[in-house]
Each structure stands twice: as structure tokens, then as C-alpha cells.
N, C-alpha and C positions, 0 to 999 in steps of 0.2 A: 099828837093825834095825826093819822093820815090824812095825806092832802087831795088824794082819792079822785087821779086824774086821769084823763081816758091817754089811752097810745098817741091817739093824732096829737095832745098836750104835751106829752111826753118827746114826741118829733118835733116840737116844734121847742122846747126846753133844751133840748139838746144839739139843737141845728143852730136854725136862727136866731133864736135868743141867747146864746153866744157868740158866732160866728157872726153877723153883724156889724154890732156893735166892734167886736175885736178886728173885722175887717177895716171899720169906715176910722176909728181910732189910729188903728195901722197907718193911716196915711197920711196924718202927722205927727205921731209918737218919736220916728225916727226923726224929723226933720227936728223935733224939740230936745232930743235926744243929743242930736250935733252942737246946737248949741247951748248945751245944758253946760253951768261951769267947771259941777263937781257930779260927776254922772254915778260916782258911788253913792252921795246922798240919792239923788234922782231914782236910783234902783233898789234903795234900799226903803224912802217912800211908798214905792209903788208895789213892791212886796210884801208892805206891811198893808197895804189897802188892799191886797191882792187875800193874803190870810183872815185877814178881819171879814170878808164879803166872805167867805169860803166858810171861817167859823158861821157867820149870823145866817148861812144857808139851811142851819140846822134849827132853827129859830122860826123856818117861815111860818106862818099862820093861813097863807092863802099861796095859790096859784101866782094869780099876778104880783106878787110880795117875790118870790121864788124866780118867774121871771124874771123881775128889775134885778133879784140880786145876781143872775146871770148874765144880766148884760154888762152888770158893773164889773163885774169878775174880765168879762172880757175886756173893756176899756183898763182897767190895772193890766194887767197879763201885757197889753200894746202897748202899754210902755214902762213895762220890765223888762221885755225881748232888749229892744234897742240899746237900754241904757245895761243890760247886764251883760250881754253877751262880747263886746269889747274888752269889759273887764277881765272877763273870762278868761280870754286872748292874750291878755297882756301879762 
């Protein structure tokens, strides 16, 4: 069923209720990042928390259900960057 939510919901689905979250996350993902042992596990955690929040988005039943699963998406996502993008490099 649709979750039948006004534009302003929608701005704020889209903005804040990711960006946030994935900012305030940011700011110690990478420092957990540095000293994570094995930062392939680390990235591959967090990409797996990352697809599971993105699958169960399809799932929501409500607004604020739909929110939280955006902020979590953001919190996974800040620390996937850190711990994948090294990998990448190497």
C-alpha cells in the first residue's frame, strides 16, 4: 500500500533523514575505520547492513518506519565509505 506523504515528507525523507544521520556517523566511521583490524570484514558488514536497510525500505508500513530505515541506511553507508574505499585503492 501507499504511504501517501505530502512533498514537505518527502523533503525531509530525502534530505535530512539521510544526510544527518550519514553526516554525524561520518565523524567517527573513518576514525573506526583506521583502526578496524580487518577493514574487508568491516566493509563487507556494513554493506551487508547497508542492502538489508535498502531491501526492508520496501517493506515500510508507515512514514516514520521509512524514515528510521533512512537514517540507518545513512549510518551503514558512513561506514562503508571509509572502510571500502582504501580497499579499492589498493
Amino acid at each position: 500500500s501507499a504511504l501517501d506523504f505530502s512533498s514537505a515528507e518527502y523533503g525531509l525523507l530525502a534530505t535530512f533523514g539521510f544526510t544527518v544521520p550519514f553526516t554525524l556517523a561520518s565523524l567517527v566511521a573513518g576514525s573506526f575505520a583506521d583502526r578496524a583490524e580487518n577493514r574487508l570484514q568491516l566493509s563487507g558488514l556494513a554493506g551487508l547492513g547497508w542492502s538489508a536497510v535498502a531491501a526492508s525500505m520496501a517493506l515500510a508500513g508507515s512514514y516514520p518506519m521509512l524514515l528510521g530505515q533512512r537514517g540507518l541506511m545513512g549510518i551503514f553507508q558512513a561506514a562503508t565509505n571509509p572502510a571500502s574505499l582504501p580497499l579499492i585503492a589498493e
